[in-house]
PDB file of N, CA, C, O and CB in Angstrom:
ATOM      1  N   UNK A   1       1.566 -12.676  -1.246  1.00  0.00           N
ATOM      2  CA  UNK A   1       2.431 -11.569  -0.824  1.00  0.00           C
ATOM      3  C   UNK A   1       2.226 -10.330  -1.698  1.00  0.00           C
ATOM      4  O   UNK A   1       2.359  -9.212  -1.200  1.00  0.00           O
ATOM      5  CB  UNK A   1       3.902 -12.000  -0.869  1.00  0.00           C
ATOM      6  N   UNK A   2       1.966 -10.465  -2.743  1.00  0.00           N
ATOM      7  CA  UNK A   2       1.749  -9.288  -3.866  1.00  0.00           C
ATOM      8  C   UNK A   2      -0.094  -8.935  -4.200  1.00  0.00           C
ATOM      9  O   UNK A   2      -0.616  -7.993  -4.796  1.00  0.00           O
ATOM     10  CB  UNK A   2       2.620  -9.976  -5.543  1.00  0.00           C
ATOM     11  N   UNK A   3      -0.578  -9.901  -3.656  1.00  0.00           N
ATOM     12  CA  UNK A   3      -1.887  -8.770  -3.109  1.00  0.00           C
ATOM     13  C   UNK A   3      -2.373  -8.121  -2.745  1.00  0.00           C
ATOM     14  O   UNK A   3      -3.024  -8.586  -1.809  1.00  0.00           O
ATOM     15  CB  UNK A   3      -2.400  -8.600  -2.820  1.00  0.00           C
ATOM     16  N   UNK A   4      -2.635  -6.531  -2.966  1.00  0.00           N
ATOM     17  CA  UNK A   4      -2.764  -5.740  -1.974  1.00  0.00           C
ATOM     18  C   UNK A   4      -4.246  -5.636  -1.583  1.00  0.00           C
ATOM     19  O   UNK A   4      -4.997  -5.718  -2.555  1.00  0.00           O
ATOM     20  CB  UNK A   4      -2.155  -4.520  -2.299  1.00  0.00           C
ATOM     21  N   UNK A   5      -4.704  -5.514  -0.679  1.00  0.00           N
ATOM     22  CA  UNK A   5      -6.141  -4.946  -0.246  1.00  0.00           C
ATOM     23  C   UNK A   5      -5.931  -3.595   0.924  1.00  0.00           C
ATOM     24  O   UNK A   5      -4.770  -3.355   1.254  1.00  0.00           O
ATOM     25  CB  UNK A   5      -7.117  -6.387   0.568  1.00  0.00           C
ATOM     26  N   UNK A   6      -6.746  -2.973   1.364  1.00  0.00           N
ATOM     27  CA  UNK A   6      -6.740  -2.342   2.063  1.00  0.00           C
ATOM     28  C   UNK A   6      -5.802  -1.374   2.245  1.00  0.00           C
ATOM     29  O   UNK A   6      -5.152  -1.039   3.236  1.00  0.00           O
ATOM     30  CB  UNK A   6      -6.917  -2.888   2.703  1.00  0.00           C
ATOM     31  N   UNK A   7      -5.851  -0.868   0.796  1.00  0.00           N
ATOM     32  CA  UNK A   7      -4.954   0.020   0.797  1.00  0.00           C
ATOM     33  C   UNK A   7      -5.561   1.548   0.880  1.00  0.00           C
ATOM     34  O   UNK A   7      -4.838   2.510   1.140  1.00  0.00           O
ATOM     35  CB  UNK A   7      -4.159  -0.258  -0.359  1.00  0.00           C
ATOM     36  N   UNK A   8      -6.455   1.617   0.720  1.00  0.00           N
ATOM     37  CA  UNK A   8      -7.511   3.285   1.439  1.00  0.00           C
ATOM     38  C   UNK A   8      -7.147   3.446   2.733  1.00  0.00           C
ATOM     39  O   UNK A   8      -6.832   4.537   3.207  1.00  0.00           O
ATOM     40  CB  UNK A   8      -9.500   3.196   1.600  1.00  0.00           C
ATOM     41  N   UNK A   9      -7.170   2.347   3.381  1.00  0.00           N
ATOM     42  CA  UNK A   9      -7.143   2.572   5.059  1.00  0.00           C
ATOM     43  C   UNK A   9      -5.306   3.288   5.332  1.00  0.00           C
ATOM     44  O   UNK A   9      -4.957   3.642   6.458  1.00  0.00           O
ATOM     45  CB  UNK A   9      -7.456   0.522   6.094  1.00  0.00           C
ATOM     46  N   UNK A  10      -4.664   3.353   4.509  1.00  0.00           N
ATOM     47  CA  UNK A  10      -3.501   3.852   4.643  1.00  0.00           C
ATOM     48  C   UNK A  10      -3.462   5.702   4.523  1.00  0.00           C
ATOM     49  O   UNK A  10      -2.803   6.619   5.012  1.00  0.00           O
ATOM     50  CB  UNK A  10      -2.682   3.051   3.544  1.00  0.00           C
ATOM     51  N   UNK A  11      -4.520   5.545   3.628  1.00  0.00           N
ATOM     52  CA  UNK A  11      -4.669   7.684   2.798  1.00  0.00           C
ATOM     53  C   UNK A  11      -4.678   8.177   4.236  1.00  0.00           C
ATOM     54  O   UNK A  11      -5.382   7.909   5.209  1.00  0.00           O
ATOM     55  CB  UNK A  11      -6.781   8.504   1.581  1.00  0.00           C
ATOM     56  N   UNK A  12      -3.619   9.015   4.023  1.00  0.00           N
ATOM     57  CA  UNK A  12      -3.691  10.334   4.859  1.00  0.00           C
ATOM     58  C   UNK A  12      -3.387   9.989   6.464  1.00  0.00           C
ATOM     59  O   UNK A  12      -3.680  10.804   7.339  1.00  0.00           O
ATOM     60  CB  UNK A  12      -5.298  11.053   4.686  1.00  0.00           C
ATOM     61  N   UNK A  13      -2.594   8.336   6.851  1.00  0.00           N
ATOM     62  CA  UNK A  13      -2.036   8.157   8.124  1.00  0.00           C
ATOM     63  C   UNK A  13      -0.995   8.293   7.990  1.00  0.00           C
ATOM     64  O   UNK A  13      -0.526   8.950   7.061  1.00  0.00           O
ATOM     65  CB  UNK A  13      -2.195   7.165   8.766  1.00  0.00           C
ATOM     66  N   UNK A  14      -0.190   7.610   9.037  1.00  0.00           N
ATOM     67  CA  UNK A  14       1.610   7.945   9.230  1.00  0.00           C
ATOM     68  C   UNK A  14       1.850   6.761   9.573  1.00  0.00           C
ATOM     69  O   UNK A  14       1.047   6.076  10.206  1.00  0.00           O
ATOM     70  CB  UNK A  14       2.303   9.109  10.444  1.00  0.00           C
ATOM     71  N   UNK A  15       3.030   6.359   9.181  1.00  0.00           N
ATOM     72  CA  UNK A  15       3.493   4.870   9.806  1.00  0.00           C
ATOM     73  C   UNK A  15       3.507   4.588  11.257  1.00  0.00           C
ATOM     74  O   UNK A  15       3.692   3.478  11.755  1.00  0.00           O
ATOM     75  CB  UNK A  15       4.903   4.563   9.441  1.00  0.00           C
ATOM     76  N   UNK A  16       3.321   5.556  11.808  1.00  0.00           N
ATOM     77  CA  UNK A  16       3.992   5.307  13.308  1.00  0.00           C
ATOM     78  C   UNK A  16       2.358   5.431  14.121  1.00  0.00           C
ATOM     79  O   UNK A  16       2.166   5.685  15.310  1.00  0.00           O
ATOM     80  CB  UNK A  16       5.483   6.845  13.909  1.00  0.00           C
ATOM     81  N   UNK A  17       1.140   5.116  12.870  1.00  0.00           N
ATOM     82  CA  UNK A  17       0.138   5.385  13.821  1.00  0.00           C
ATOM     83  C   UNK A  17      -0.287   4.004  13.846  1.00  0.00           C
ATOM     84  O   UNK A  17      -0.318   3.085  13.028  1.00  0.00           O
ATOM     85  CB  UNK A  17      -0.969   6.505  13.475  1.00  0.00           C
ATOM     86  N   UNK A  18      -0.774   4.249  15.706  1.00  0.00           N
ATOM     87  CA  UNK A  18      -1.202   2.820  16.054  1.00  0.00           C
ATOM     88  C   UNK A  18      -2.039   1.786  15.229  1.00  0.00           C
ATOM     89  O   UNK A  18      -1.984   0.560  15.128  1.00  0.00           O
ATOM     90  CB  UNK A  18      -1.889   2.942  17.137  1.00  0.00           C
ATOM     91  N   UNK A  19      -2.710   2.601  14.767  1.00  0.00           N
ATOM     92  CA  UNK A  19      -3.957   1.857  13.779  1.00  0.00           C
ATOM     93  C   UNK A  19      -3.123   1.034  12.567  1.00  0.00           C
ATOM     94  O   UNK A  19      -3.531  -0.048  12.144  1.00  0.00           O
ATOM     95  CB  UNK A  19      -5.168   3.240  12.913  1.00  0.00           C
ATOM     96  N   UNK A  20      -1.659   1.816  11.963  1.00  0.00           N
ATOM     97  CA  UNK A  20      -0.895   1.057  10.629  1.00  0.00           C
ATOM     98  C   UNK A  20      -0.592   0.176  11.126  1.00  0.00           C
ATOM     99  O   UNK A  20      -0.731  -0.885  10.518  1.00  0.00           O
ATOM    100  CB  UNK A  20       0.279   1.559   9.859  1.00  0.00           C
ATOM    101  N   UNK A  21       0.123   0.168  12.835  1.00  0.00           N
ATOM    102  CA  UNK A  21       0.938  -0.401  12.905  1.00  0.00           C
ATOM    103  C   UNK A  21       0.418  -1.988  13.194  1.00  0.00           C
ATOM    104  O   UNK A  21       1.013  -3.005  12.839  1.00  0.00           O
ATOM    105  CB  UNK A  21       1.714   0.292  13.713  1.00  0.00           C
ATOM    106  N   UNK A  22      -1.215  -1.893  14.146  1.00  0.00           N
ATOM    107  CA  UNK A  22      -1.610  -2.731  14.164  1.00  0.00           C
ATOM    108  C   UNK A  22      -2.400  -3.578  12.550  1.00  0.00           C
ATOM    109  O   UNK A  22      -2.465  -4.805  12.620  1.00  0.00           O
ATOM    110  CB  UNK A  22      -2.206  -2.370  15.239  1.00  0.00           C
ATOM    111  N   UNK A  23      -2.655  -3.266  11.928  1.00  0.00           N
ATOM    112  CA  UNK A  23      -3.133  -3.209  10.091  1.00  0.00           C
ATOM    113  C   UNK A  23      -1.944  -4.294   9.941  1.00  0.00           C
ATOM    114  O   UNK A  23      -1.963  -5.524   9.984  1.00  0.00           O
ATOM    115  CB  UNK A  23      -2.881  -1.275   8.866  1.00  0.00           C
ATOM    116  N   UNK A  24      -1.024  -3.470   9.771  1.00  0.00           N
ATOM    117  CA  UNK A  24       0.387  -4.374   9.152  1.00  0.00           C
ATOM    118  C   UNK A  24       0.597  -6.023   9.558  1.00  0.00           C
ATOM    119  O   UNK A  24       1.214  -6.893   8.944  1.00  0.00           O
ATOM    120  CB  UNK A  24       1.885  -3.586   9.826  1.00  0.00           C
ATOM    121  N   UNK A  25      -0.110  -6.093  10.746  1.00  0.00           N
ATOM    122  CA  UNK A  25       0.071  -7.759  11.270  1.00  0.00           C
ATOM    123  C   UNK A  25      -0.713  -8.644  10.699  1.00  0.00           C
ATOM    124  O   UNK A  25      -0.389  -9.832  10.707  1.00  0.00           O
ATOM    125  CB  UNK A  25      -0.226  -8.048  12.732  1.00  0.00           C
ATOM    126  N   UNK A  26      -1.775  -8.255  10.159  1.00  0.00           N
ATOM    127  CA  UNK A  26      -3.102  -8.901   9.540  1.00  0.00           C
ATOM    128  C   UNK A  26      -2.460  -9.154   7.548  1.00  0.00           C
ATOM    129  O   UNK A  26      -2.556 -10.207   6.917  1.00  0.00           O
ATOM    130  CB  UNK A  26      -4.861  -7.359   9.828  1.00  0.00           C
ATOM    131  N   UNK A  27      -2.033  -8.203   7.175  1.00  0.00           N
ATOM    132  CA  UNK A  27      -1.224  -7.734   5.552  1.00  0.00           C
ATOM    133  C   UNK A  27      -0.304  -8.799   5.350  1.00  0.00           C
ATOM    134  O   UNK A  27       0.745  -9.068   5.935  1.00  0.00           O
ATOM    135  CB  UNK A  27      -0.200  -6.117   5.492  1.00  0.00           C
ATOM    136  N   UNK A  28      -1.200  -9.635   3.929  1.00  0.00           N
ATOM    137  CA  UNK A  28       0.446 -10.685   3.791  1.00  0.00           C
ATOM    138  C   UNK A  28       1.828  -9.799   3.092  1.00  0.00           C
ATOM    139  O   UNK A  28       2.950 -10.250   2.865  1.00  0.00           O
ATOM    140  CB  UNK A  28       0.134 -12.321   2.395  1.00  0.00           C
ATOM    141  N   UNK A  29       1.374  -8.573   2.881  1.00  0.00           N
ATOM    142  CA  UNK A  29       2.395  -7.710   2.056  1.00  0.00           C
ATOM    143  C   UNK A  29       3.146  -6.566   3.090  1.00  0.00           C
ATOM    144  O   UNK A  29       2.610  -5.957   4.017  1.00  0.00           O
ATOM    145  CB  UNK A  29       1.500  -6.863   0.725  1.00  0.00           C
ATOM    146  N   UNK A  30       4.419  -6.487   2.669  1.00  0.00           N
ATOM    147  CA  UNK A  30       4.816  -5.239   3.749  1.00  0.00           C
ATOM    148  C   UNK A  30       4.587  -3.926   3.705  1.00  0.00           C
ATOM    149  O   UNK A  30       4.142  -3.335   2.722  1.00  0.00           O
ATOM    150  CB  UNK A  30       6.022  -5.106   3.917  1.00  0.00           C
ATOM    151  N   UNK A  31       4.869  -3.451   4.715  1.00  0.00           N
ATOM    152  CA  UNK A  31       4.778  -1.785   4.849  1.00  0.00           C
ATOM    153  C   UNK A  31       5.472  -0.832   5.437  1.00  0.00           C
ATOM    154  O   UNK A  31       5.333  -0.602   6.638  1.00  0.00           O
ATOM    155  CB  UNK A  31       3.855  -1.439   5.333  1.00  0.00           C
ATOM    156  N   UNK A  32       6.251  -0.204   4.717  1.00  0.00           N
ATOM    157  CA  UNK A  32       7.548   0.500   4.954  1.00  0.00           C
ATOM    158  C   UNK A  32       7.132   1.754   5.495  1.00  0.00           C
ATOM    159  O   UNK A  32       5.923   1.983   5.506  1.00  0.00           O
ATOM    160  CB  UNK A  32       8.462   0.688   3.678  1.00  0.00           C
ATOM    161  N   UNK A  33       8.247   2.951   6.129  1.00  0.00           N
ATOM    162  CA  UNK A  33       7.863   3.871   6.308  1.00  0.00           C
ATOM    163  C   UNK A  33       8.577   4.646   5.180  1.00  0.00           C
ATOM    164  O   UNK A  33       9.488   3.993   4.671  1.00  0.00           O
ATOM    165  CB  UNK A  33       7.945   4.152   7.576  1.00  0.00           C
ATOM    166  N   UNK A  34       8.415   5.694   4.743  1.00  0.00           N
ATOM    167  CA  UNK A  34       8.355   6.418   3.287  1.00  0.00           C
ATOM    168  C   UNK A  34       8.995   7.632   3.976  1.00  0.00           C
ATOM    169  O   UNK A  34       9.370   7.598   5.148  1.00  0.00           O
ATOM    170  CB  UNK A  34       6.654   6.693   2.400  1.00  0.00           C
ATOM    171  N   UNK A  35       9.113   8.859   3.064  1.00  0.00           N
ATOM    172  CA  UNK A  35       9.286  10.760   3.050  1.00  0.00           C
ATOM    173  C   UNK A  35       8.247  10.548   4.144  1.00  0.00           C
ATOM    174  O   UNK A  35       7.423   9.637   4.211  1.00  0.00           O
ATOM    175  CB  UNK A  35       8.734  12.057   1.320  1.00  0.00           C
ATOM    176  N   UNK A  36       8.496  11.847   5.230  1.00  0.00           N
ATOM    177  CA  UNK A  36       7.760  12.129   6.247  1.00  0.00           C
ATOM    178  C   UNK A  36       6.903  11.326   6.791  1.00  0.00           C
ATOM    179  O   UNK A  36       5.700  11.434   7.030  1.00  0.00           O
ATOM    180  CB  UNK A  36       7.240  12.998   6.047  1.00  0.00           C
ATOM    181  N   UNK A  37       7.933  10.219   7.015  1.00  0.00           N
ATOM    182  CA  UNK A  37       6.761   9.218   8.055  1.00  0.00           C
ATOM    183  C   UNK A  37       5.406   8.403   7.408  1.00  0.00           C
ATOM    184  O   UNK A  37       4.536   7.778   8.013  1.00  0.00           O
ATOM    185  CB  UNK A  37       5.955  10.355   9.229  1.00  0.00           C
ATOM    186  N   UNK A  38       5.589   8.690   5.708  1.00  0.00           N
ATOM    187  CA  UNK A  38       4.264   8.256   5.176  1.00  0.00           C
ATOM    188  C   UNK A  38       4.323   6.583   5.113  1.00  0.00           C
ATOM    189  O   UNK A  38       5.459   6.122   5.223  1.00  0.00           O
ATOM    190  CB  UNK A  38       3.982   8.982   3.602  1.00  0.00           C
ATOM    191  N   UNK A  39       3.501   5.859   4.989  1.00  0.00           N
ATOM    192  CA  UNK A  39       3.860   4.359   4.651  1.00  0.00           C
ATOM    193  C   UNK A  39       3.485   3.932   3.761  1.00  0.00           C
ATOM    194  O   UNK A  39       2.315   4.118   3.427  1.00  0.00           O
ATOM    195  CB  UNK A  39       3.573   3.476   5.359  1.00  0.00           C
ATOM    196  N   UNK A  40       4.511   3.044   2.891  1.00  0.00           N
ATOM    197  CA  UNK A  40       4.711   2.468   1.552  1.00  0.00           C
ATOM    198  C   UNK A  40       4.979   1.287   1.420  1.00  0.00           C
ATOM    199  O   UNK A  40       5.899   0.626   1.902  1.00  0.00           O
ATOM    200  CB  UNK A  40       5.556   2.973   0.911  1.00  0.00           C
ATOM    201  N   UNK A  41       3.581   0.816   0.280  1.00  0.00           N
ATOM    202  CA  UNK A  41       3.632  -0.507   0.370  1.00  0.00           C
ATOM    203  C   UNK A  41       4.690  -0.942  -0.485  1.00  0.00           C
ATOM    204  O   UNK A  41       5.085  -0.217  -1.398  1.00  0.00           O
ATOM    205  CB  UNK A  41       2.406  -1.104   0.082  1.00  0.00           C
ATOM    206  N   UNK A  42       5.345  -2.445  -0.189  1.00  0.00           N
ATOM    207  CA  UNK A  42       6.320  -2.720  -0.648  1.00  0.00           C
ATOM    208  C   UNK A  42       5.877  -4.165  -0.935  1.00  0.00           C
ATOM    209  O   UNK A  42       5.444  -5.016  -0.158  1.00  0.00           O
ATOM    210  CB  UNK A  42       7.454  -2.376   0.138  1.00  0.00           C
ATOM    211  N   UNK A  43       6.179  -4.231  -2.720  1.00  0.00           N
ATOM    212  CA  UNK A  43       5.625  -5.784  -2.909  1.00  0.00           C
ATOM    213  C   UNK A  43       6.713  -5.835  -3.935  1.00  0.00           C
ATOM    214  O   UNK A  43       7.442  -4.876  -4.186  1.00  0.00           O
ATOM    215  CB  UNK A  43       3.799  -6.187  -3.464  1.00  0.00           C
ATOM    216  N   UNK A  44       6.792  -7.134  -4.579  1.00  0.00           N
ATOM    217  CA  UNK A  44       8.017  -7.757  -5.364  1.00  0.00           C
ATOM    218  C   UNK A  44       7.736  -7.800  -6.833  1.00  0.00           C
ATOM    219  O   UNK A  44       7.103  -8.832  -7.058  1.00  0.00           O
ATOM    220  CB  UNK A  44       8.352  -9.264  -4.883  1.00  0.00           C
ATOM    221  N   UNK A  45       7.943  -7.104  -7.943  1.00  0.00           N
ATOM    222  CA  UNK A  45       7.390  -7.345  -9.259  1.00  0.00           C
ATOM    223  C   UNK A  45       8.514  -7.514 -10.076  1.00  0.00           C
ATOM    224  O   UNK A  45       9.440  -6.706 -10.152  1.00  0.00           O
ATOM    225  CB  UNK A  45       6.484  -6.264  -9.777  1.00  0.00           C
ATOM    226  N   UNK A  46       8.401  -8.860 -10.853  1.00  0.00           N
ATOM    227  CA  UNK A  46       9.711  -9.324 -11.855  1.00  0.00           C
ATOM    228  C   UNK A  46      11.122  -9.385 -11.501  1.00  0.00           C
ATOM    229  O   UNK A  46      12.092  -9.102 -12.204  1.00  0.00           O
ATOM    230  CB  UNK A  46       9.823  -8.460 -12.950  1.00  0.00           C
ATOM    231  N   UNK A  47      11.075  -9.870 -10.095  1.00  0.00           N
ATOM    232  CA  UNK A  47      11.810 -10.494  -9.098  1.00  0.00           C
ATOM    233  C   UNK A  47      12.617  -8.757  -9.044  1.00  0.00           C
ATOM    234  O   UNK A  47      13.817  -8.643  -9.290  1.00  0.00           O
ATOM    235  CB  UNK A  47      12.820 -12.232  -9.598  1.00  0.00           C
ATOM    236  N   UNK A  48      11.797  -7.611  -8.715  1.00  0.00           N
ATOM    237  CA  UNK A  48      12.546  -6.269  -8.121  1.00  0.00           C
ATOM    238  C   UNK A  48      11.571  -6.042  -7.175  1.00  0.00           C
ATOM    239  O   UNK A  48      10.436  -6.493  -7.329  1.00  0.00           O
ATOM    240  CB  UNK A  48      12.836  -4.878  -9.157  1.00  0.00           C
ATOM    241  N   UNK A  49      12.021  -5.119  -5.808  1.00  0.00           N
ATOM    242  CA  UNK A  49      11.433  -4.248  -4.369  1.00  0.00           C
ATOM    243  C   UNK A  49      10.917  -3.186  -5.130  1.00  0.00           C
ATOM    244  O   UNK A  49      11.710  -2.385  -5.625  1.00  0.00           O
ATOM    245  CB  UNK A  49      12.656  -3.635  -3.037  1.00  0.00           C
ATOM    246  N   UNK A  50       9.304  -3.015  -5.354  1.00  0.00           N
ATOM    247  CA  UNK A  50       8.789  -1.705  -5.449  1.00  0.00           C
ATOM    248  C   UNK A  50       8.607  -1.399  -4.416  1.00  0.00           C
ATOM    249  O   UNK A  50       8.958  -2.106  -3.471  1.00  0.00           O
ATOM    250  CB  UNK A  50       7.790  -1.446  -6.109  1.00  0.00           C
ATOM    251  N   UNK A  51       7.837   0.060  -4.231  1.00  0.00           N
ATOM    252  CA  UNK A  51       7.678   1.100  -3.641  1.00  0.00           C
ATOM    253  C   UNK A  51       6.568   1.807  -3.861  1.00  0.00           C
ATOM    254  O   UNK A  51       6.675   2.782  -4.606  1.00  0.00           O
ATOM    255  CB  UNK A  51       8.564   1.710  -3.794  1.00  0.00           C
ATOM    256  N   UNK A  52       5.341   1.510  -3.311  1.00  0.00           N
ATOM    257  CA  UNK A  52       3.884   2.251  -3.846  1.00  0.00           C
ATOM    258  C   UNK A  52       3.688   3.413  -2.645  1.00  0.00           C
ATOM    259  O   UNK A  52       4.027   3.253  -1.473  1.00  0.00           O
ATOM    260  CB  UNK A  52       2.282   0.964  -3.897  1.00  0.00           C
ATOM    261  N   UNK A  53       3.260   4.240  -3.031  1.00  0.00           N
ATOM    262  CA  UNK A  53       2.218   5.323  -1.875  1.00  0.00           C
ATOM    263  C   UNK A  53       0.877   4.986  -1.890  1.00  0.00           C
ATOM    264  O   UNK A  53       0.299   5.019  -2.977  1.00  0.00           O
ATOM    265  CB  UNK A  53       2.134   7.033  -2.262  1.00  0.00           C
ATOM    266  N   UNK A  54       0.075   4.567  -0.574  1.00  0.00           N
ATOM    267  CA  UNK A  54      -1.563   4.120  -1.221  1.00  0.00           C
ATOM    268  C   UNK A  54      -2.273   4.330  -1.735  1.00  0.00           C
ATOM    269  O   UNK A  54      -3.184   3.560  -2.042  1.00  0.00           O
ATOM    270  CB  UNK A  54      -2.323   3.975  -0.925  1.00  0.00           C
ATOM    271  N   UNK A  55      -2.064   6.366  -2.298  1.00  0.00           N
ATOM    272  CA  UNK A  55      -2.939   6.606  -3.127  1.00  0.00           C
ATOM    273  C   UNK A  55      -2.415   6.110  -4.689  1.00  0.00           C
ATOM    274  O   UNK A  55      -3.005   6.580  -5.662  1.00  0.00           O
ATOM    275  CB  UNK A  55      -3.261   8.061  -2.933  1.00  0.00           C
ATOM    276  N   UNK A  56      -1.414   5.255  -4.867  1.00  0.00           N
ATOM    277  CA  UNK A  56      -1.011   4.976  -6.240  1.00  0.00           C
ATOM    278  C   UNK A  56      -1.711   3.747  -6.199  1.00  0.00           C
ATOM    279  O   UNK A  56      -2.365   3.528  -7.218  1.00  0.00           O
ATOM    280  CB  UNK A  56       0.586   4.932  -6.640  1.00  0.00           C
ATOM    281  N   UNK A  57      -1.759   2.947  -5.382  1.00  0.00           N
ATOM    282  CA  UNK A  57      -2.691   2.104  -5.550  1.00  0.00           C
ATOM    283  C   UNK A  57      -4.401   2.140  -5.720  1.00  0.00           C
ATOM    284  O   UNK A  57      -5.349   1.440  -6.075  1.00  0.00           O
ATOM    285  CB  UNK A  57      -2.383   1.531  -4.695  1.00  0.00           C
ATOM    286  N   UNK A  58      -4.177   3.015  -5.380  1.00  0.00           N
ATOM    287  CA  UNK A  58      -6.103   2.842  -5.477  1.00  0.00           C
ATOM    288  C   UNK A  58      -6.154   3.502  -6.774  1.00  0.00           C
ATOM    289  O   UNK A  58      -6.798   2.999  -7.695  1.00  0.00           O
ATOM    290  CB  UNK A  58      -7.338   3.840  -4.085  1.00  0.00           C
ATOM    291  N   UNK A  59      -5.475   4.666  -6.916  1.00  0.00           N
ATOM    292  CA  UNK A  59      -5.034   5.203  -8.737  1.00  0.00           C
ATOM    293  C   UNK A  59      -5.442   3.897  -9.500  1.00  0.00           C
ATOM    294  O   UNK A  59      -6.521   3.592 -10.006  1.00  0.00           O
ATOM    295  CB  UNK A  59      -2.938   5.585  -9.151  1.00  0.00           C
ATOM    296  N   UNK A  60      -3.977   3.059  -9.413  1.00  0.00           N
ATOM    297  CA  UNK A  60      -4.381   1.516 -10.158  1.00  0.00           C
ATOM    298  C   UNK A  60      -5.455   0.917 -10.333  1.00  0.00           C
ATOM    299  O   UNK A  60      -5.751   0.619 -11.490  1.00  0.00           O
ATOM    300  CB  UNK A  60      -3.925   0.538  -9.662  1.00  0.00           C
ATOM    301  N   UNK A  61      -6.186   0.630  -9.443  1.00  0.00           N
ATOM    302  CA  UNK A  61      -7.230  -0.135  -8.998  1.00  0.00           C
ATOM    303  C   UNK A  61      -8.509   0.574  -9.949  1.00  0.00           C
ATOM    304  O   UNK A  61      -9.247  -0.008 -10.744  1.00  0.00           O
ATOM    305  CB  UNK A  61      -7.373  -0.043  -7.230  1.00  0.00           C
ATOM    306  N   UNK A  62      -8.491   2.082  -9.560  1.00  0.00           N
ATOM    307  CA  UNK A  62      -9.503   2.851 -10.505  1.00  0.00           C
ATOM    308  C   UNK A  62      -9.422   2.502 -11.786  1.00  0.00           C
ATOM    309  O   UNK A  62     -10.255   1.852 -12.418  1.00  0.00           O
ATOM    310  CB  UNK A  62      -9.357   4.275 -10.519  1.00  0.00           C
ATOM    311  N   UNK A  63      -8.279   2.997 -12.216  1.00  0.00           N
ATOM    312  CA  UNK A  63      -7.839   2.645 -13.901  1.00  0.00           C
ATOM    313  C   UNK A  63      -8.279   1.343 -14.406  1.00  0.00           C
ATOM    314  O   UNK A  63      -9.148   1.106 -15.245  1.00  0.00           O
ATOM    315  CB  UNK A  63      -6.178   2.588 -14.160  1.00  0.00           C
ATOM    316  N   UNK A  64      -7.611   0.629 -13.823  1.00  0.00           N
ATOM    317  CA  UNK A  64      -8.287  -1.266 -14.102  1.00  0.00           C
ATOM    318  C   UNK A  64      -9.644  -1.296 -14.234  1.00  0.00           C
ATOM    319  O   UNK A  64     -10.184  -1.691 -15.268  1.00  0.00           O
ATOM    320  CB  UNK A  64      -8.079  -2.495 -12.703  1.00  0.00           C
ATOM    321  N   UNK A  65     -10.252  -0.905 -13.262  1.00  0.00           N
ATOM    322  CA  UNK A  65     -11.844  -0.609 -13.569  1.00  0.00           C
ATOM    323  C   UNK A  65     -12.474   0.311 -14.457  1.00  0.00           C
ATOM    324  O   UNK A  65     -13.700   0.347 -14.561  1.00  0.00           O
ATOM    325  CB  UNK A  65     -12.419  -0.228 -12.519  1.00  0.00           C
ATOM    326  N   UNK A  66     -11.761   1.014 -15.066  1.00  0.00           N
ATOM    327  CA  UNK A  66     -12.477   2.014 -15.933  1.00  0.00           C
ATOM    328  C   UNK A  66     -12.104   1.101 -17.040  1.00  0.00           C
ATOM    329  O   UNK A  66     -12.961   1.080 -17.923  1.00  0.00           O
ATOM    330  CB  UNK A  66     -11.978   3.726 -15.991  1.00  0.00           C
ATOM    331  N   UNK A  67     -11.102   0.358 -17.247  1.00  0.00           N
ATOM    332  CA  UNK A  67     -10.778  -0.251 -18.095  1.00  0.00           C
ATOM    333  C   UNK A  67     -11.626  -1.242 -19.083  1.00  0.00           C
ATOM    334  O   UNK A  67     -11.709  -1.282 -20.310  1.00  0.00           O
ATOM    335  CB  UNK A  67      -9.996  -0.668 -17.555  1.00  0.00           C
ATOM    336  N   UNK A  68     -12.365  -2.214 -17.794  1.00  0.00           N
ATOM    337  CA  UNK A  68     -12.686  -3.556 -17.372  1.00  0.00           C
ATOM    338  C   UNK A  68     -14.313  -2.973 -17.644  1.00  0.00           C
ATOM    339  O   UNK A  68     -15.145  -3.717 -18.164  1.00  0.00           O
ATOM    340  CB  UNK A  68     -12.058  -4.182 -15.603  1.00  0.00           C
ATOM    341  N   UNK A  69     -14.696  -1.378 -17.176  1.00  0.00           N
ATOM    342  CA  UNK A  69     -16.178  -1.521 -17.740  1.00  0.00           C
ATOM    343  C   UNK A  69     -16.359  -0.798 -19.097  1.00  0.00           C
ATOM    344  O   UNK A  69     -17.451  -0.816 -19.664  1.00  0.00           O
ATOM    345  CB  UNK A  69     -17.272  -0.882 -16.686  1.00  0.00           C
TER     346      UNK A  69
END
């Protein structure tokens, strides 16, 4: 549930577009709709509901890797 992948395919859509909406059925993690319709992933850390925007995730993901090489 707290794995995210495919979180690029979110940059720069809207929740209400067909493409999220179909995405979201395949995602063991949820996906909320956010400020202006944006969608936000929502996963569980230290038994609390976060709240990511996808470009904070891929942020993450970069960092870890700059880290890691």
């Amino acid at each position: 549930m707290n794995t995210v992948f495919d979180a690029k395919r979110l940059i720069g859509r809207k929740f209400s577009d067909k493409s999220v909406q179909d995405d979201m059925k395949l995602w063991p993690f949820k996906v909320v709709p956010g400020a202006a319709d944006k969608p936000l992933i929502s996963i569980k850390y230290m038994n609390e509901e976060k709240k990511f925007q996808a470009e904070e995730i891929s942020s993450m993901v970069l960092t870890k890797m700059k880290e890691i090489a």
